[in-house]
PyMOL commands that place a pseudoatom at each C-alpha (Angstrom):
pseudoatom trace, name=CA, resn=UNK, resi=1, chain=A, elem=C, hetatm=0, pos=[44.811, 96.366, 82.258]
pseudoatom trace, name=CA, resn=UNK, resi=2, chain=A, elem=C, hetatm=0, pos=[47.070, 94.117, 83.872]
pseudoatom trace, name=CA, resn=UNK, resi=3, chain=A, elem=C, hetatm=0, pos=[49.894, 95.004, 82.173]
pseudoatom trace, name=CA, resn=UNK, resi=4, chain=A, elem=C, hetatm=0, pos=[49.136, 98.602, 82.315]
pseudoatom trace, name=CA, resn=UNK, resi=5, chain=A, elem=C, hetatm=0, pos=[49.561, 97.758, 86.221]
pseudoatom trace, name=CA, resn=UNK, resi=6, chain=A, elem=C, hetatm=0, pos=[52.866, 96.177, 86.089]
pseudoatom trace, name=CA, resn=UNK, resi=7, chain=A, elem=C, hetatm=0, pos=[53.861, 98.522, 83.739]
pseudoatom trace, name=CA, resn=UNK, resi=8, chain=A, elem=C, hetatm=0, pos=[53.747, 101.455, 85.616]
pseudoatom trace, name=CA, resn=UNK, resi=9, chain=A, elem=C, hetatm=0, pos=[55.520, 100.782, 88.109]
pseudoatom trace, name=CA, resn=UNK, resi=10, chain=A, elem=C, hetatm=0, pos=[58.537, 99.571, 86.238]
pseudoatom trace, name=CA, resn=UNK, resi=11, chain=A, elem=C, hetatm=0, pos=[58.379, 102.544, 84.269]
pseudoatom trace, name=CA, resn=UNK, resi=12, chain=A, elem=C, hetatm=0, pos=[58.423, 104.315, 87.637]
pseudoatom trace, name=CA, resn=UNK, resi=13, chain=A, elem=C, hetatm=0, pos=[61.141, 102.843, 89.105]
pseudoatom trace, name=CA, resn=UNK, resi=14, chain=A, elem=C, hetatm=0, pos=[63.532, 103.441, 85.972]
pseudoatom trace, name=CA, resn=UNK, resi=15, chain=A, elem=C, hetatm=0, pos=[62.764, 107.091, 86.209]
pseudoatom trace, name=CA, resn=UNK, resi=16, chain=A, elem=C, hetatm=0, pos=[63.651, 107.404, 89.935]
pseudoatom trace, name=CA, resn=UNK, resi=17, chain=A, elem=C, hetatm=0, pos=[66.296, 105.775, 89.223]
pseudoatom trace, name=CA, resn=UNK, resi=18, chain=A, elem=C, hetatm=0, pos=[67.427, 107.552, 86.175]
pseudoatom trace, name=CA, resn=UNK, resi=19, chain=A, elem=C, hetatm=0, pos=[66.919, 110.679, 88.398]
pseudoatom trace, name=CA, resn=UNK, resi=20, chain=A, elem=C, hetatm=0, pos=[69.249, 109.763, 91.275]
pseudoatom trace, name=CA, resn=UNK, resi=21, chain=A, elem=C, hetatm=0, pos=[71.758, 108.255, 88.389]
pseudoatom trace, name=CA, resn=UNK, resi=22, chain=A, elem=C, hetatm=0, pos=[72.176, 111.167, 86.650]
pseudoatom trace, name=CA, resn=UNK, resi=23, chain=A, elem=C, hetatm=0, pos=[73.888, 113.312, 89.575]
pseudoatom trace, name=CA, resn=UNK, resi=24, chain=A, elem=C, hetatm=0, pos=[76.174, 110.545, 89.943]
pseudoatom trace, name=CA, resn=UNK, resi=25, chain=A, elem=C, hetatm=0, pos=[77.348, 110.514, 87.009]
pseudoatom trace, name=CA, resn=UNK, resi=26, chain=A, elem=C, hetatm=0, pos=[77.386, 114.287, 86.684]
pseudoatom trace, name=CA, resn=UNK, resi=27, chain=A, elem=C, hetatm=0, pos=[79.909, 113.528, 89.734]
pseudoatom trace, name=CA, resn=UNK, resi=28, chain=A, elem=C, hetatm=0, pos=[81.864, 111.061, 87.912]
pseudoatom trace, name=CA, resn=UNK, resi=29, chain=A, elem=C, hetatm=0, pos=[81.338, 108.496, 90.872]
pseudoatom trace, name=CA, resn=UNK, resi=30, chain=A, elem=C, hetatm=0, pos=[82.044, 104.692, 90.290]
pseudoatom trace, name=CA, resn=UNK, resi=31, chain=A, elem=C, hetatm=0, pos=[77.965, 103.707, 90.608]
pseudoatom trace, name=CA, resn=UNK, resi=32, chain=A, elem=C, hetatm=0, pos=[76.375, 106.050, 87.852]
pseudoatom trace, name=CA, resn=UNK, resi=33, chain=A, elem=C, hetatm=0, pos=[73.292, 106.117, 85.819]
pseudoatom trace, name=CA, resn=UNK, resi=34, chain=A, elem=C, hetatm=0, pos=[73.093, 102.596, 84.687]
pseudoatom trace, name=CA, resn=UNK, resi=35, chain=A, elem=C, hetatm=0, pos=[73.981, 101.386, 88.160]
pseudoatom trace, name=CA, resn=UNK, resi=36, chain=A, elem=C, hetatm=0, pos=[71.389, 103.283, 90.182]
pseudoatom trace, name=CA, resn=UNK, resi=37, chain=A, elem=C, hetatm=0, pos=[68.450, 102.843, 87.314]
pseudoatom trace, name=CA, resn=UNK, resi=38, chain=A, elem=C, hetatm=0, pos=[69.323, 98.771, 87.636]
pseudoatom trace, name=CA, resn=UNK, resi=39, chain=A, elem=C, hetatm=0, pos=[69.459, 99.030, 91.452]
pseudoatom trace, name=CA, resn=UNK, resi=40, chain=A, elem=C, hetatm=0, pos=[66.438, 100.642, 91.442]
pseudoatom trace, name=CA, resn=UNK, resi=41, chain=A, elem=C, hetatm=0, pos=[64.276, 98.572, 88.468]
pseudoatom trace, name=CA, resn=UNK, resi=42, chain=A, elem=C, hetatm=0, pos=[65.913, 95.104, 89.822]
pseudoatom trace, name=CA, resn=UNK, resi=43, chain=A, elem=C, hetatm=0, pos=[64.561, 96.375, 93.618]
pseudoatom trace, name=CA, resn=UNK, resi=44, chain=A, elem=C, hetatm=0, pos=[61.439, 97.138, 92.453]
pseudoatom trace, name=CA, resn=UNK, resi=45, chain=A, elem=C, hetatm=0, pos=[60.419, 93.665, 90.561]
pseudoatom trace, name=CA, resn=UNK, resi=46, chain=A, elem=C, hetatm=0, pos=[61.163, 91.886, 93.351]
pseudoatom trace, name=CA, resn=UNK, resi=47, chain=A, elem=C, hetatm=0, pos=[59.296, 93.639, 95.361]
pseudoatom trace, name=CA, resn=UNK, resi=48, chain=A, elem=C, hetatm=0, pos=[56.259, 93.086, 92.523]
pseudoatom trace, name=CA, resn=UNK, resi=49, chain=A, elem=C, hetatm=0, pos=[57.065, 89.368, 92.419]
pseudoatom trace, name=CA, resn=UNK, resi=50, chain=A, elem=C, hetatm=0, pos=[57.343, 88.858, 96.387]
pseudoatom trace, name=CA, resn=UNK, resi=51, chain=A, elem=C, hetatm=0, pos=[53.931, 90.325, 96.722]
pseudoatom trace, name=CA, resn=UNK, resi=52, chain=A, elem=C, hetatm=0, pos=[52.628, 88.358, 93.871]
pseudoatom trace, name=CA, resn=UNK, resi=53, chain=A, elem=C, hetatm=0, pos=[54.314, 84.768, 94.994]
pseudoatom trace, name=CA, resn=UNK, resi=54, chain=A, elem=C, hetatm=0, pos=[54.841, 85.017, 98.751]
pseudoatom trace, name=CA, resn=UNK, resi=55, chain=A, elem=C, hetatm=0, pos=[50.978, 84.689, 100.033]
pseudoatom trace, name=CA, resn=UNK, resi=56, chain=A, elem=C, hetatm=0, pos=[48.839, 86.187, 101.961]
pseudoatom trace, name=CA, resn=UNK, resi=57, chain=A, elem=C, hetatm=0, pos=[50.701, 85.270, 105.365]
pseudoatom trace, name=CA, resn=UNK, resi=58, chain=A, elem=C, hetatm=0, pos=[54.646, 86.552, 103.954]
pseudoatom trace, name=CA, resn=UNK, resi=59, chain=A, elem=C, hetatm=0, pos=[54.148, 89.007, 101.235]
pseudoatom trace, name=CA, resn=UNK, resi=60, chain=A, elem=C, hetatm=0, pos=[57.887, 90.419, 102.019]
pseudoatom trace, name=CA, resn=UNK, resi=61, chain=A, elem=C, hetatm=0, pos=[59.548, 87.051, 102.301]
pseudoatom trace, name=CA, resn=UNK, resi=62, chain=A, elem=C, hetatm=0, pos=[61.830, 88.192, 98.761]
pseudoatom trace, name=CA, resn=UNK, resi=63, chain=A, elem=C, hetatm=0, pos=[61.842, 91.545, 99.646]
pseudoatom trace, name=CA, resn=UNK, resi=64, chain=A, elem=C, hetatm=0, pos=[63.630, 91.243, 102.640]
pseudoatom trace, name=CA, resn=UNK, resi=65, chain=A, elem=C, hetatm=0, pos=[66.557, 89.378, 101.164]
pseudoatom trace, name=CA, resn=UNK, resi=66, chain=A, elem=C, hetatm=0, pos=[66.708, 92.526, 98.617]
pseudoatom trace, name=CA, resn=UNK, resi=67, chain=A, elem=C, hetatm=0, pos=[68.276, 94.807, 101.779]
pseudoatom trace, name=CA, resn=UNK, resi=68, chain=A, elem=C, hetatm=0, pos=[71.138, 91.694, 102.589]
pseudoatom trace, name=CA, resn=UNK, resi=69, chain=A, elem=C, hetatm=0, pos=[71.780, 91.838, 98.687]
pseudoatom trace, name=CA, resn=UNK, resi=70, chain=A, elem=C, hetatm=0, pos=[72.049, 95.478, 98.154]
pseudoatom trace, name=CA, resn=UNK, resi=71, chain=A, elem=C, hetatm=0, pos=[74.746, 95.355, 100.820]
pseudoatom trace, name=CA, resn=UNK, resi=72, chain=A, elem=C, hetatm=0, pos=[77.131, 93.072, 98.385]
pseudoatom trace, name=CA, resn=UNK, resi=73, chain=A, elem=C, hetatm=0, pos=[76.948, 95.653, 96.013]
pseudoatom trace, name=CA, resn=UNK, resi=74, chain=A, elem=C, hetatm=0, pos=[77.342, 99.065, 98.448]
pseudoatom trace, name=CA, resn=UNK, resi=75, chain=A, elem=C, hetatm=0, pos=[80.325, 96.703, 99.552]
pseudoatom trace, name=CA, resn=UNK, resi=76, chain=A, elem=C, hetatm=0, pos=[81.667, 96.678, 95.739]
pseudoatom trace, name=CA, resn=UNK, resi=77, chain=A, elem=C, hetatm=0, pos=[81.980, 100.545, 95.730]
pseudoatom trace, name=CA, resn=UNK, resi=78, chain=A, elem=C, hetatm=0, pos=[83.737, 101.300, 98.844]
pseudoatom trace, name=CA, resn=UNK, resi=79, chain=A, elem=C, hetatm=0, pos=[87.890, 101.844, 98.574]
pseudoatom trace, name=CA, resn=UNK, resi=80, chain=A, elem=C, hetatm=0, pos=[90.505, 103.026, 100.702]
pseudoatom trace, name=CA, resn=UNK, resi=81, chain=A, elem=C, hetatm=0, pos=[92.434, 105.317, 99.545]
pseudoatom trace, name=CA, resn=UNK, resi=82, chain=A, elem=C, hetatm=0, pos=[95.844, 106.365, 100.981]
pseudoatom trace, name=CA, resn=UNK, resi=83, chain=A, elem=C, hetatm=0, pos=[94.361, 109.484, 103.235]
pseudoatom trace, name=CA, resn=UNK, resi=84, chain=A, elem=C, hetatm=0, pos=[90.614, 108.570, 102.950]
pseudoatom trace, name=CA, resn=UNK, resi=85, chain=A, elem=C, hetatm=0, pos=[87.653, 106.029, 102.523]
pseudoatom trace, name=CA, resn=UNK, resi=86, chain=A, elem=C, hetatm=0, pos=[85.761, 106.816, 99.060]
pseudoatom trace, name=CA, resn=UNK, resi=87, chain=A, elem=C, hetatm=0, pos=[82.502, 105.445, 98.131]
pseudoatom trace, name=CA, resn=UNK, resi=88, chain=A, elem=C, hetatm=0, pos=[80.276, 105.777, 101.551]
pseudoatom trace, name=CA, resn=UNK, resi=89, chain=A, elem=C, hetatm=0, pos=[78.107, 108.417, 99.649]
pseudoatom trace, name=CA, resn=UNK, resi=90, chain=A, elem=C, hetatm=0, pos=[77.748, 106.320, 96.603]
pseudoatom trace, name=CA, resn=UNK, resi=91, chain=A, elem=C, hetatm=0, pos=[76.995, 102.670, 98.424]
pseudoatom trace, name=CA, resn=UNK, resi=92, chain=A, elem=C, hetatm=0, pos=[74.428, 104.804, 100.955]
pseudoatom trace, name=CA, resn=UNK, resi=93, chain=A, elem=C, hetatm=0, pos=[72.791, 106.138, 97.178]
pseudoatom trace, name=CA, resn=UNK, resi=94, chain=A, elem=C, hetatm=0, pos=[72.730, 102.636, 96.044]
pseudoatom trace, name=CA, resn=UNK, resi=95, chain=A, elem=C, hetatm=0, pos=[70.833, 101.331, 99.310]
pseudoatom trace, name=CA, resn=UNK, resi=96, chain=A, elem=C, hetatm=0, pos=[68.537, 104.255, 98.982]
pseudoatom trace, name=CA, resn=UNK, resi=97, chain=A, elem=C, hetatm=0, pos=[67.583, 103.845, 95.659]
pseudoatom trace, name=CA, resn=UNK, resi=98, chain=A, elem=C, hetatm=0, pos=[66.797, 100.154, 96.489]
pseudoatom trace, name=CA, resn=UNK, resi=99, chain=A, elem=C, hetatm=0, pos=[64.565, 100.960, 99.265]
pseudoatom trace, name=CA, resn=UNK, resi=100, chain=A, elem=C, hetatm=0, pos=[62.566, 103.656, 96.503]
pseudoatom trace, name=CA, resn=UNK, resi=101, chain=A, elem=C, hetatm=0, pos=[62.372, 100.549, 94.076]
pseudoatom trace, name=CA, resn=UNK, resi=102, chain=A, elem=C, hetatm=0, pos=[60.621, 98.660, 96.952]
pseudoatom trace, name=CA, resn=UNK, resi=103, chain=A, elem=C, hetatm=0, pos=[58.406, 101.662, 97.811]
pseudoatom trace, name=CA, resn=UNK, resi=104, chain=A, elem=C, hetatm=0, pos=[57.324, 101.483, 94.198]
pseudoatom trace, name=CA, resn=UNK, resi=105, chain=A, elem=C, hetatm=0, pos=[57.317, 97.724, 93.477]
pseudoatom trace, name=CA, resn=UNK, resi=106, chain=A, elem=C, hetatm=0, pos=[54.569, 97.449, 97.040]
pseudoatom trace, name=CA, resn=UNK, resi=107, chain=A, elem=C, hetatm=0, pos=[52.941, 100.674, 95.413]
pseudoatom trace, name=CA, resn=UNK, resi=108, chain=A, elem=C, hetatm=0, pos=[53.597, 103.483, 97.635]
pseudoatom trace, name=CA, resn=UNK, resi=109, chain=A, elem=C, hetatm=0, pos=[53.895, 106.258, 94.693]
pseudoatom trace, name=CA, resn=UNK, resi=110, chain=A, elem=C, hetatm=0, pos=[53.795, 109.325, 96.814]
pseudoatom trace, name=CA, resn=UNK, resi=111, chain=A, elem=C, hetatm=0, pos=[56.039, 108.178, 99.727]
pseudoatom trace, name=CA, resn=UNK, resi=112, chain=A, elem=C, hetatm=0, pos=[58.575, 107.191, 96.358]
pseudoatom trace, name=CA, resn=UNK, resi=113, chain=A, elem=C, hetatm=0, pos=[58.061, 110.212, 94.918]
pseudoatom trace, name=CA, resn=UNK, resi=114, chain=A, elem=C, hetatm=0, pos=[58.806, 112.860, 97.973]
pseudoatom trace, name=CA, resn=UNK, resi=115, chain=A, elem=C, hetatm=0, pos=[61.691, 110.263, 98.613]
pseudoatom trace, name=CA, resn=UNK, resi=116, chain=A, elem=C, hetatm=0, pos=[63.732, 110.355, 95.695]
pseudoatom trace, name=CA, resn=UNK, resi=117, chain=A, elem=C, hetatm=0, pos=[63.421, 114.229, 95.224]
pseudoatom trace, name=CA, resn=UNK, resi=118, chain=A, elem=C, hetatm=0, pos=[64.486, 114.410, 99.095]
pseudoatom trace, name=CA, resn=UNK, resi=119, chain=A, elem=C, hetatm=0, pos=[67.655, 112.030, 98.146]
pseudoatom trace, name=CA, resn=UNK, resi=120, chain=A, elem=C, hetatm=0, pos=[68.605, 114.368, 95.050]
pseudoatom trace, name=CA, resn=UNK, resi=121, chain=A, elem=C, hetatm=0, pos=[68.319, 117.920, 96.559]
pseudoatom trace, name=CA, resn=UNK, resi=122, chain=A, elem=C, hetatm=0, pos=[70.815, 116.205, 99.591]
pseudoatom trace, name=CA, resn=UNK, resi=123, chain=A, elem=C, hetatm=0, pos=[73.019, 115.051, 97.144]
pseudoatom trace, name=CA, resn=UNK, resi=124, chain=A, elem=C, hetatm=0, pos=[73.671, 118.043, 95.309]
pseudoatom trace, name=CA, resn=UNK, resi=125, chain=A, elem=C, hetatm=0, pos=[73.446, 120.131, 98.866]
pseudoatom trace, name=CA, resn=UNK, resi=126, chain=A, elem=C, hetatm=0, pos=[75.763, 118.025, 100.616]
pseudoatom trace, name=CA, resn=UNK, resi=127, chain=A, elem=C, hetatm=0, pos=[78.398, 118.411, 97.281]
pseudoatom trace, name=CA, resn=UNK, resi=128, chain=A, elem=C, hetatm=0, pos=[78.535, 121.969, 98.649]
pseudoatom trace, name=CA, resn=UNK, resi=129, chain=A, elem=C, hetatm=0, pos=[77.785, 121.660, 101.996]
pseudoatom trace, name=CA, resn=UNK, resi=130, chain=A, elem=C, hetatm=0, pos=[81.324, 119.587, 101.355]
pseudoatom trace, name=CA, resn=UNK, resi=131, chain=A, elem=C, hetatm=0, pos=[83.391, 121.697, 99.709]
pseudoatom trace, name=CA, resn=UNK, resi=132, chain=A, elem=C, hetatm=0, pos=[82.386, 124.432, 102.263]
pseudoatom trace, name=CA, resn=UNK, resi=133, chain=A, elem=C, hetatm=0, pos=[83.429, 122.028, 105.298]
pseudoatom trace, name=CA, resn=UNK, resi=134, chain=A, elem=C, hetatm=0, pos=[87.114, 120.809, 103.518]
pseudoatom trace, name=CA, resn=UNK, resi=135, chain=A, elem=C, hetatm=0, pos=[88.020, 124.091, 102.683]
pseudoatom trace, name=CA, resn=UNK, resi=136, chain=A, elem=C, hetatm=0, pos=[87.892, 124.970, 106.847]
pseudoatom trace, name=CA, resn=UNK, resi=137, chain=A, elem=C, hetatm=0, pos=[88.957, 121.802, 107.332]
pseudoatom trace, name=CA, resn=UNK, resi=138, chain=A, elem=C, hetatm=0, pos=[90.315, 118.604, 105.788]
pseudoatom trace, name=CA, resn=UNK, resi=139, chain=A, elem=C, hetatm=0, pos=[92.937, 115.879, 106.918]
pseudoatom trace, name=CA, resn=UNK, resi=140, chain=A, elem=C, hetatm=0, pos=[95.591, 114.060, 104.936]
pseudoatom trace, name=CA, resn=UNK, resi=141, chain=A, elem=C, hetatm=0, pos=[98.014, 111.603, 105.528]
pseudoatom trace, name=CA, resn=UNK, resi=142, chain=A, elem=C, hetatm=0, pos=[101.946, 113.012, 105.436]
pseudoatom trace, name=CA, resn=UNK, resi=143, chain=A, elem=C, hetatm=0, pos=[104.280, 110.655, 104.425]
pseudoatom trace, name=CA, resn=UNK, resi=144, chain=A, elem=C, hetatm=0, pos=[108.227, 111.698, 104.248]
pseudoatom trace, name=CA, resn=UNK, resi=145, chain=A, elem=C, hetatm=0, pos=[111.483, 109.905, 103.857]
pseudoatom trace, name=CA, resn=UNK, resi=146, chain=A, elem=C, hetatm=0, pos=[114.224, 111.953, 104.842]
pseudoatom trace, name=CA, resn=UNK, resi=147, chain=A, elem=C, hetatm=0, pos=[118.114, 111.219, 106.168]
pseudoatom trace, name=CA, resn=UNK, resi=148, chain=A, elem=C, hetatm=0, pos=[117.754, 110.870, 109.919]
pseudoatom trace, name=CA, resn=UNK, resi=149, chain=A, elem=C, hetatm=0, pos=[118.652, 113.305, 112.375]
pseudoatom trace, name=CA, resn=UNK, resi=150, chain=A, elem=C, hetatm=0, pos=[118.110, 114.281, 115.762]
pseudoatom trace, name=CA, resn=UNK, resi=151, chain=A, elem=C, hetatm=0, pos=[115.221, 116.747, 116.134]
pseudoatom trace, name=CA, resn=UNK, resi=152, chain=A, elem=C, hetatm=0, pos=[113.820, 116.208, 112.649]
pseudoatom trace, name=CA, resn=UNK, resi=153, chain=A, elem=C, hetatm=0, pos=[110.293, 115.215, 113.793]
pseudoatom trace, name=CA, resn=UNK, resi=154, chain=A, elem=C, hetatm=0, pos=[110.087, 118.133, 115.794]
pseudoatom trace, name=CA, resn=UNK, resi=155, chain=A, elem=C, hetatm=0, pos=[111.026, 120.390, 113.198]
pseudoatom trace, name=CA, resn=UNK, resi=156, chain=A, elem=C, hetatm=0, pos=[108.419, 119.189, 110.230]
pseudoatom trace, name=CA, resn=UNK, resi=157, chain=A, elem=C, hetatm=0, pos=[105.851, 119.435, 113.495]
pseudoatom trace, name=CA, resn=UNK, resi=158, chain=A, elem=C, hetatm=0, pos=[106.923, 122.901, 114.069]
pseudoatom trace, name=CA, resn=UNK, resi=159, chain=A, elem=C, hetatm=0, pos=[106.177, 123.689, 110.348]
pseudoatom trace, name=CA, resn=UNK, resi=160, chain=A, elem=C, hetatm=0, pos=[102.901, 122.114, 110.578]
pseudoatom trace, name=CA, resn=UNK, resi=161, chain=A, elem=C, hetatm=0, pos=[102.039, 124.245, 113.404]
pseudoatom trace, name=CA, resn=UNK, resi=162, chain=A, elem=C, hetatm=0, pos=[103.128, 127.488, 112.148]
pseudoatom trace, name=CA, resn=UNK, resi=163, chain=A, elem=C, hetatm=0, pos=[100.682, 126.939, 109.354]
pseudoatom trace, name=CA, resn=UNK, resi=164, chain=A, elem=C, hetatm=0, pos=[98.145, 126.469, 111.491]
pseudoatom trace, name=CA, resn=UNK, resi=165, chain=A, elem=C, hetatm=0, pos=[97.948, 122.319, 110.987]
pseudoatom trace, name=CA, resn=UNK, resi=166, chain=A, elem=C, hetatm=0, pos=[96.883, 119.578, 113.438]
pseudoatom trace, name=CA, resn=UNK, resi=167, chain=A, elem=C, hetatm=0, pos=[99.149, 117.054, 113.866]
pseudoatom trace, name=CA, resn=UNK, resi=168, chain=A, elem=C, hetatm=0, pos=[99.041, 113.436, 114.645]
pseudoatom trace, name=CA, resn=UNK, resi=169, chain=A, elem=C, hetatm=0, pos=[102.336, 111.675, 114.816]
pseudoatom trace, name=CA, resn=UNK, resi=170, chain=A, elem=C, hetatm=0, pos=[101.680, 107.910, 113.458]
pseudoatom trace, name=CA, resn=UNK, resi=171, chain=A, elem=C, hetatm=0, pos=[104.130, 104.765, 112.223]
pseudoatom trace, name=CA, resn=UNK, resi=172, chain=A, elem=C, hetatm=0, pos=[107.984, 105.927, 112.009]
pseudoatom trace, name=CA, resn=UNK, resi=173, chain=A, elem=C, hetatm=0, pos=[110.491, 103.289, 110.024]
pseudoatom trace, name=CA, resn=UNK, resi=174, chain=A, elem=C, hetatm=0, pos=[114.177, 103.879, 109.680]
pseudoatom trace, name=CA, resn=UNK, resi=175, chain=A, elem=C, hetatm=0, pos=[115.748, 101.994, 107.330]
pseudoatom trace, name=CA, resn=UNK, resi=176, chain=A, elem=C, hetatm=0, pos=[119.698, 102.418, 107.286]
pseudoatom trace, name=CA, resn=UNK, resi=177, chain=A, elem=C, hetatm=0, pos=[120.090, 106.463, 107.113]
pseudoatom trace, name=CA, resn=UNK, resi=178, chain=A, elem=C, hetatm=0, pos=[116.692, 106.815, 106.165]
pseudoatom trace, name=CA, resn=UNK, resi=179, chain=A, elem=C, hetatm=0, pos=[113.791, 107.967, 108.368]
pseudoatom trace, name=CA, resn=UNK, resi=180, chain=A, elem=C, hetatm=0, pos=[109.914, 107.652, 107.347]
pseudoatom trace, name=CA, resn=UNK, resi=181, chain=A, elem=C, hetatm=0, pos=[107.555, 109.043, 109.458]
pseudoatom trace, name=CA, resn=UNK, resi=182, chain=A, elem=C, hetatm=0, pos=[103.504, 109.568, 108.816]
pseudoatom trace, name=CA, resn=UNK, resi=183, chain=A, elem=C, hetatm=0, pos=[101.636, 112.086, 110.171]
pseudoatom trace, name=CA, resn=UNK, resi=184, chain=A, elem=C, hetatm=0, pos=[97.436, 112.331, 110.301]
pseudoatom trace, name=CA, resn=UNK, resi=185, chain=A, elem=C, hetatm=0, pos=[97.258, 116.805, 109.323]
pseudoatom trace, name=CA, resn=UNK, resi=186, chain=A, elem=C, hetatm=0, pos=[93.981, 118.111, 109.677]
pseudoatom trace, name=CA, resn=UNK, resi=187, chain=A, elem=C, hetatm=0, pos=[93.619, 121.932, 108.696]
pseudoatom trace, name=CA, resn=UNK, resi=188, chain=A, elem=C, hetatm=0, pos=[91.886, 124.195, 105.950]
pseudoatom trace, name=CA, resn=UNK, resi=189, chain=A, elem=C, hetatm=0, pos=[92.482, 123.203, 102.523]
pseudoatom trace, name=CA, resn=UNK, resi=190, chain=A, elem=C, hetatm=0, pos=[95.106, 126.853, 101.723]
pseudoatom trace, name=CA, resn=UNK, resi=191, chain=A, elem=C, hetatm=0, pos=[96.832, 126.042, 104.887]
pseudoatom trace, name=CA, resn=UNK, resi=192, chain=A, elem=C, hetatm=0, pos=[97.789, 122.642, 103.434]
pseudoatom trace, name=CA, resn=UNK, resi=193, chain=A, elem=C, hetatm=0, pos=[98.327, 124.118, 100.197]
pseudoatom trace, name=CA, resn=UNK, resi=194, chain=A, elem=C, hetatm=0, pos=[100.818, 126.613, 100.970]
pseudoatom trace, name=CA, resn=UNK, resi=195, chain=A, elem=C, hetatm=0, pos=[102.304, 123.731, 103.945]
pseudoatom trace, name=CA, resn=UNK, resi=196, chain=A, elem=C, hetatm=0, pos=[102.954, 121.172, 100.737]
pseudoatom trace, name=CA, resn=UNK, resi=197, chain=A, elem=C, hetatm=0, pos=[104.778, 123.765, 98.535]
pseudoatom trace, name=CA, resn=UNK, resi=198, chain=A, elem=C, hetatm=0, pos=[107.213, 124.124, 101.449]
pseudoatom trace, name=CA, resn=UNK, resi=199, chain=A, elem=C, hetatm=0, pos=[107.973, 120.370, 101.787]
pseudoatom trace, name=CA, resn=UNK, resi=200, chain=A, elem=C, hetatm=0, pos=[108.059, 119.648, 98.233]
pseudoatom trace, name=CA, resn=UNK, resi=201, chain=A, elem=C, hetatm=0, pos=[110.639, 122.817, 98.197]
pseudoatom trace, name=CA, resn=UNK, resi=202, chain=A, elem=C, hetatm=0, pos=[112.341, 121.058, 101.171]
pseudoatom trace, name=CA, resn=UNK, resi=203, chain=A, elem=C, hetatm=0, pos=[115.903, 119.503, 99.443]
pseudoatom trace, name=CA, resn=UNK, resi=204, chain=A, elem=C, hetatm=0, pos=[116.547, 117.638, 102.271]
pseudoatom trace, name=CA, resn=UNK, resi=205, chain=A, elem=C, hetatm=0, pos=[113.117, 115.022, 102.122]
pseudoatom trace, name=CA, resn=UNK, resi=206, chain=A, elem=C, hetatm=0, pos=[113.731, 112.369, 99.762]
pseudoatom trace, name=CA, resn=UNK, resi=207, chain=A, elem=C, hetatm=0, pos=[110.523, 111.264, 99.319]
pseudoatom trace, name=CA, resn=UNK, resi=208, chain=A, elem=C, hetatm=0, pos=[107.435, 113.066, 100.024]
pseudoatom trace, name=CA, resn=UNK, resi=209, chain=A, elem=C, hetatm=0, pos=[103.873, 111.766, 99.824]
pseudoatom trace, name=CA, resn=UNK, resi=210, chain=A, elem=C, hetatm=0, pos=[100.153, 113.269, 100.627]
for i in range(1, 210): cmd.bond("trace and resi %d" % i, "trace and resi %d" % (i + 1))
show_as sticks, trace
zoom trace
């Protein structure tokens, strides 16, 4: 019977797990299946173990220490890339699907249950809920080398405006005869399609990136 007990929840925590896991991989993300079903399995036994070891008077002595390690490993998913930060939605999954493994490892089956099917219908909302929001509006980083010339910031700003782009002037280098300057654009995602086939049409940049 005692097995049977610890069984279950194990069993449990795997399928929550396995649950959240499989819409990040559908996703492609860094932290997929095997990630969130460990995360979630490793959470839960030492949740089992701290209420089994830690006493009467500290029952959540290990399972504290579970939220300062989970951070570690949200920490291992997060990147910069040139015009964004990746991996916030995947490291908050990962701390979420720790907290469900506690929830099941102290035996709170119904709160882990509504949980986890509360954190999957988000993540596959907030996928379109996403798309929706970058197609009125996303920003990326402008980078362009170009010979340098009086006026020439003005004039790419002038393009970004009559496309309907927000601007943000950032670093400038000049390097001999050549000019680099960054710019923060924040518009809809057609306005900075039809904006990059101009500039990658422009002869005169030298180097254009985005």
């Amino acid at each position: 019977m005692d097995i049977l007990e610890d069984l279950l929840p194990i069993l449990f925590s795997v399928f929550v797990g396995g649950i959240i896991g499989i819409e990040r991989e559908y996703q492609l993300k860094s932290a997929g299946l095997r990630t969130m079903i460990l995360v979630t399995l490793g959470a839960c036994i030492f949740t089992m173990l701290s209420m089994s070891l830690g006493g009467p008077g500290s029952p959540d002595r290990i399972a504290a220490n579970i939220i300062t390690g989970i951070g570690f490993v949200g920490a291992g998913v997060i990147f910069k890339e040139e015009n964004r930060v990746s991996g916030l939605t995947t490291a908050v999954t990962i701390w979420i699907c720790a907290s469900l493994g506690m929830t099941i490892g102290a035996g709170y089956y119904q709160e882990a249950i509504i949980g986890s099917v509360v954190v999957f219908l988000l993540l596959i909302m907030f996928k379109y809920v996403q798309d929706i929001i970058d197609r009125i509006s996303v920003r990326y980083t402008y980078q362009i080398t170009i010979p340098y010339e009086d006026g020439v910031v003005e004039k790419y700003e002038s393009i970004f405006n009559e496309h309907g782009l927000k601007s943000i002037r950032g670093k400038q280098v000049k390097s001999g005869e050549k000019y680099t300057i960054i710019w923060r654009v924040q518009g809809a995602a057609r306005k900075h399609e039809v904006c990059t086939k101009i500039l990658l049409n422009d002869l005169s940049i030298e180097e254009f990136r985005f």
